[in-house]
DRENTIZA-290500 format. One record per residue (C-alpha): residue number from 1; x, y, z. Coordinates in Angstrom, 3 decimals. Layout:
R, resi, xx, yy, zz
R, NUM, X, Y, Z
...
END
This chain:
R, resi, xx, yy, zz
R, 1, 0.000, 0.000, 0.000
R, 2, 3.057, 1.856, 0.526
R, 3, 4.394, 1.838, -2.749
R, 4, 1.077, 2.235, -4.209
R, 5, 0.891, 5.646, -2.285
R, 6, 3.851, 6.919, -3.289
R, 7, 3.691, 5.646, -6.924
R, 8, 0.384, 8.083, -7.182
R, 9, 1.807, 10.862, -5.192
R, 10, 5.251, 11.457, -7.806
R, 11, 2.298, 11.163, -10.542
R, 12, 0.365, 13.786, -8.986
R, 13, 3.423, 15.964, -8.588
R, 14, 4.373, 15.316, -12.344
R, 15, 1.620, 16.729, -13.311
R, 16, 1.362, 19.533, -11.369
R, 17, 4.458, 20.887, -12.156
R, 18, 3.139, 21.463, -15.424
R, 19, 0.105, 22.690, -14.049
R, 20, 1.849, 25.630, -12.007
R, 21, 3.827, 26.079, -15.355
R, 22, 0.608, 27.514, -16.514
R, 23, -1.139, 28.507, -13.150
R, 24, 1.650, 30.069, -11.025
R, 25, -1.154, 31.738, -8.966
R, 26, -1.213, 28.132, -7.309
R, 27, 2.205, 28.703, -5.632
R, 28, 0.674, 31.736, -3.322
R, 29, -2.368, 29.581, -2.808
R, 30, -0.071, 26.766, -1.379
R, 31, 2.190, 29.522, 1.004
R, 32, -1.180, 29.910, 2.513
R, 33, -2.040, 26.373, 2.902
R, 34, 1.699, 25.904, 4.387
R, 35, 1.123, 28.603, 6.830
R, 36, -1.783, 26.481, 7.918
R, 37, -0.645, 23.532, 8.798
R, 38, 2.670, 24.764, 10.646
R, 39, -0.279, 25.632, 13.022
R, 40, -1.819, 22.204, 12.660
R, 41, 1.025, 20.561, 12.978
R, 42, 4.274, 22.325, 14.232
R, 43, 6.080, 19.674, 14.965
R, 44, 6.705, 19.403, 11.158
R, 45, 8.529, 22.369, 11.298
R, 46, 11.682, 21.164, 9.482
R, 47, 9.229, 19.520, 6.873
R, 48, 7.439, 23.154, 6.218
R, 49, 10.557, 25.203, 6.228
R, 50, 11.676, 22.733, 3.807
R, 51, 8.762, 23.697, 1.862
R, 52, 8.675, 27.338, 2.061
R, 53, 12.490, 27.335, 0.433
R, 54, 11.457, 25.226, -2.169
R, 55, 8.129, 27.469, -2.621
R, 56, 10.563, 30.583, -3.404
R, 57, 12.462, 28.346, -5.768
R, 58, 12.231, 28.797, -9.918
R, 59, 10.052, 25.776, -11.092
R, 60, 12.544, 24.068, -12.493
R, 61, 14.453, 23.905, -9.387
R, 62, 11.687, 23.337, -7.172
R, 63, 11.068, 19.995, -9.655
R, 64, 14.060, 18.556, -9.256
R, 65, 13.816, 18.711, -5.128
R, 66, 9.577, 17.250, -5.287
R, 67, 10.488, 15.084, -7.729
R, 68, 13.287, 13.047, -6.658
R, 69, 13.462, 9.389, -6.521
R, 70, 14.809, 9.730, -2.648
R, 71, 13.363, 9.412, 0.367
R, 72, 13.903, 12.663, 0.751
R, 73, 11.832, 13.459, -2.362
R, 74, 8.838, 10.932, -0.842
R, 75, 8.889, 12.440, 2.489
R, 76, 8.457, 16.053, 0.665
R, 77, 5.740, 14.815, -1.673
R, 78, 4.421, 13.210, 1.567
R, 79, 3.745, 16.487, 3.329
R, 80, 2.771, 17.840, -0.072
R, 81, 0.898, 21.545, 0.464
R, 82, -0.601, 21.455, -2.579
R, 83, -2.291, 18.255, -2.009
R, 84, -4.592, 20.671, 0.067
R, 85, -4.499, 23.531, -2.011
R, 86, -6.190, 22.403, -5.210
R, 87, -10.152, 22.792, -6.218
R, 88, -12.305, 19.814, -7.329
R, 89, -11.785, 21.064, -10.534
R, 90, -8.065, 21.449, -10.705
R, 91, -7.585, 18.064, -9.088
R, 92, -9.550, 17.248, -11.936
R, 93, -7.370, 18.639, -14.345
R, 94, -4.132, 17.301, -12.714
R, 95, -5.200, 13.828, -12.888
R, 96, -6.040, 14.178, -16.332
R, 97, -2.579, 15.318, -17.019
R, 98, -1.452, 12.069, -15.670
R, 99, -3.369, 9.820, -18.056
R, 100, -2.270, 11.460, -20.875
R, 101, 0.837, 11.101, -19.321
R, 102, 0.945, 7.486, -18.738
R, 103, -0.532, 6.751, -22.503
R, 104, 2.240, 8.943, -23.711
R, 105, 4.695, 6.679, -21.230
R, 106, 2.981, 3.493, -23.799
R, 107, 3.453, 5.098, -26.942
R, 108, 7.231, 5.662, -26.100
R, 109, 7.313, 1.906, -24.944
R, 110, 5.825, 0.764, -28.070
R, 111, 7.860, 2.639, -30.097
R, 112, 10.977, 1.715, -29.013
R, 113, 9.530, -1.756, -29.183
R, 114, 9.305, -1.553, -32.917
R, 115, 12.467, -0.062, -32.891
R, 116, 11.092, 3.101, -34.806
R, 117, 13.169, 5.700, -35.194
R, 118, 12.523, 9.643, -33.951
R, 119, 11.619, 10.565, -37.775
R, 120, 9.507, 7.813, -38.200
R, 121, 7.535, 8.592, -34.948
R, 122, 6.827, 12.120, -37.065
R, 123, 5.626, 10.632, -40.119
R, 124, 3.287, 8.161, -38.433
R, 125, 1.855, 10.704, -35.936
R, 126, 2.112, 13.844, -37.725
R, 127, 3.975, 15.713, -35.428
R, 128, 7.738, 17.453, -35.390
R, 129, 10.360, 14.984, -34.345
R, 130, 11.653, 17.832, -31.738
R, 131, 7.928, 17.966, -29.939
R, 132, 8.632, 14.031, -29.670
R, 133, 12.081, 14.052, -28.373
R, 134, 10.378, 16.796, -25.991
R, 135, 7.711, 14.923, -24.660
R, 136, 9.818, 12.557, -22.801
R, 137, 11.156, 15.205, -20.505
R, 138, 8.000, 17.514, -20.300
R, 139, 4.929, 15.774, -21.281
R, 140, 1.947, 18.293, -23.098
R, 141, -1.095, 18.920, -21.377
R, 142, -4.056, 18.634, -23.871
R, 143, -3.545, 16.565, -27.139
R, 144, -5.817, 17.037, -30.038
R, 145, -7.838, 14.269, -31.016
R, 146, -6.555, 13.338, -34.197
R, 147, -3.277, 13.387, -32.420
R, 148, -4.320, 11.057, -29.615
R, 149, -5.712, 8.421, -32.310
R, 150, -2.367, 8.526, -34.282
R, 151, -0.474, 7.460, -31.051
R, 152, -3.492, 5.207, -30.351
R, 153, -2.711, 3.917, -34.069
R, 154, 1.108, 2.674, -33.036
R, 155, 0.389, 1.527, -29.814
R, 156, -2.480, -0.993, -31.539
R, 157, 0.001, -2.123, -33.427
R, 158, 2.385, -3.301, -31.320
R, 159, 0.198, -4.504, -29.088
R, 160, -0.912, -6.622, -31.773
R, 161, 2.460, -7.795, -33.119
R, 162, 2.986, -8.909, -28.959
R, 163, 0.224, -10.827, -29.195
R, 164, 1.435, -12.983, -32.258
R, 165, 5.254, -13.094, -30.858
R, 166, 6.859, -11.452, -27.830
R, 167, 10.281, -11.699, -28.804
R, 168, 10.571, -7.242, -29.639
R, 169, 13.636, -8.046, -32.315
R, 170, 11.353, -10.446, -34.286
R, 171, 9.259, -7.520, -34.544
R, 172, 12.011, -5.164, -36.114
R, 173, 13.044, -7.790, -38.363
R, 174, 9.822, -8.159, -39.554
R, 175, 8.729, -4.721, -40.178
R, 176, 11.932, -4.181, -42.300
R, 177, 11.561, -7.307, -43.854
R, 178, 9.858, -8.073, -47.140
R, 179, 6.183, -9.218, -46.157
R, 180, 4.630, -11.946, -49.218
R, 181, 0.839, -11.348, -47.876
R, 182, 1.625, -7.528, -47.480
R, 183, 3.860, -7.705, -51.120
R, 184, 5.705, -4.657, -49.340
R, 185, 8.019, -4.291, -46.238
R, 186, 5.621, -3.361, -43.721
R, 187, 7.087, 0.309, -42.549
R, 188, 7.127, 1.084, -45.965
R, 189, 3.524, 1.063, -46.126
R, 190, 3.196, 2.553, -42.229
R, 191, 4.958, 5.122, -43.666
R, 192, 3.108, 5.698, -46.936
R, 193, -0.191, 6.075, -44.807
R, 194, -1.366, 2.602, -45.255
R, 195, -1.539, 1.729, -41.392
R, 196, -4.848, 0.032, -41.515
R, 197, -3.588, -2.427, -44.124
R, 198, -0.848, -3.685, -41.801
R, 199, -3.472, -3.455, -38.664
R, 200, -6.089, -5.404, -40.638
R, 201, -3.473, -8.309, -41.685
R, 202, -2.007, -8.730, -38.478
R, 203, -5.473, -8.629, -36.768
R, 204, -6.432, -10.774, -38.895
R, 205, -3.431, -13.533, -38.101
R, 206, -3.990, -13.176, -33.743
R, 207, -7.545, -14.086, -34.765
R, 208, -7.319, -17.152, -36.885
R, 209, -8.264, -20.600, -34.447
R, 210, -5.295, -22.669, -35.876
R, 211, -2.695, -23.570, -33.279
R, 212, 0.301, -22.051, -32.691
R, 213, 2.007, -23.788, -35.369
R, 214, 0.028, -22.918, -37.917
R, 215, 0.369, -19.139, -37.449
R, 216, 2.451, -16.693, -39.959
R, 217, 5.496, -16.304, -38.773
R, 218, 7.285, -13.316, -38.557
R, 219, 11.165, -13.924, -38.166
END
């Protein structure tokens, strides 16, 4: 229960920092809550002193302290002011940040699955290979939906090239290889657009009821 605590806690405080990145009014609201509960509880006092430096802090360097993978950094996000100082509705809004978060964390783990390269990432979701690169230090906020189902797009597929074969360098092999059912290598038609061709054929081979030795192979 422990680790399930703090596992939700450095989520929460992910988000948030880019939440104060466009809501900075939230770092006054916090001073306040601080201020309240070195009444509560004073004998926290190294805790909230602790808090009111990092409060004064730049953002940047006021992440690097809450976010930590320390004890340090748990026993900060522990005694968390802001946990206190958010409305229904920003809560809201943080935790939304943190699923779009965590689908961005499966996007990046099923790229690198299908060993796809930056530039290839750009072609298949129509984005700038820089905002990529970028989203792995400071995830976005809001995603348009047409964006969302382009990332949903790769993470089908290798979800459903898992399900045929685990092994993550058959996969490479195989979508560099030439393909006889496709007649094409298979990023070559990823990249020319034609993801729902490869989608349909590989859905097509988890669903056939032969046993496992009768299924296409891919290596």
């Amino acid at each position: 229960m422990f680790e399930l605590t703090e596992e939700k806690a450095l989520l929460f405080h992910r988000a948030l920092i880019g939440l104060l990145r466009d809501h900075p009014n939230l770092i006054p609201r916090a001073r306040d809550t601080l201020m309240t509960s070195r009444e509560k509880n004073p004998a926290q006092e190294t805790v909230w002193d602790r808090w009111e430096a990092l409060l004064d802090m730049p953002l940047d360097g006021m992440a690097g302290h809450i976010l930590a993978d320390t004890p340090d950094g748990g026993l900060l996000r522990a005694h968390s002011p802001f946990s206190k100082t958010l409305l229904a509705q920003e809560r809201n809004a943080v935790w939304q940040r943190i699923g779009l978060m965590q689908f961005i964390g499966h996007f990046h783990a099923a790229a690198d699955g299908l060993g796809l390269t930056v530039e290839e990432q750009a072609v298949l979701t129509g984005l700038q290979a820089s905002e990529l690169t970028g989203w792995k230090a400071v995830p976005p906020s809001t995603m348009e939906t047409a964006t969302l189902q382009h990332l949903k797009t790769v993470v089908s597929l290798h979800k459903a090239m898992t399900r045929i074969e685990a092994n993550a360098d058959v996969h490479r092999r195989w979508l560099r290889g030439m393909s006889e059912t496709l007649g094409a290598t298979p990023i070559s038609l990823l990249l020319g657009g034609e993801m729902e061709r490869v989608l349909d054929s590989l859905s097509g081979a988890v669903q056939l009821t032969m046993g496992p030795g009768d299924l296409p192979r891919m290596g």
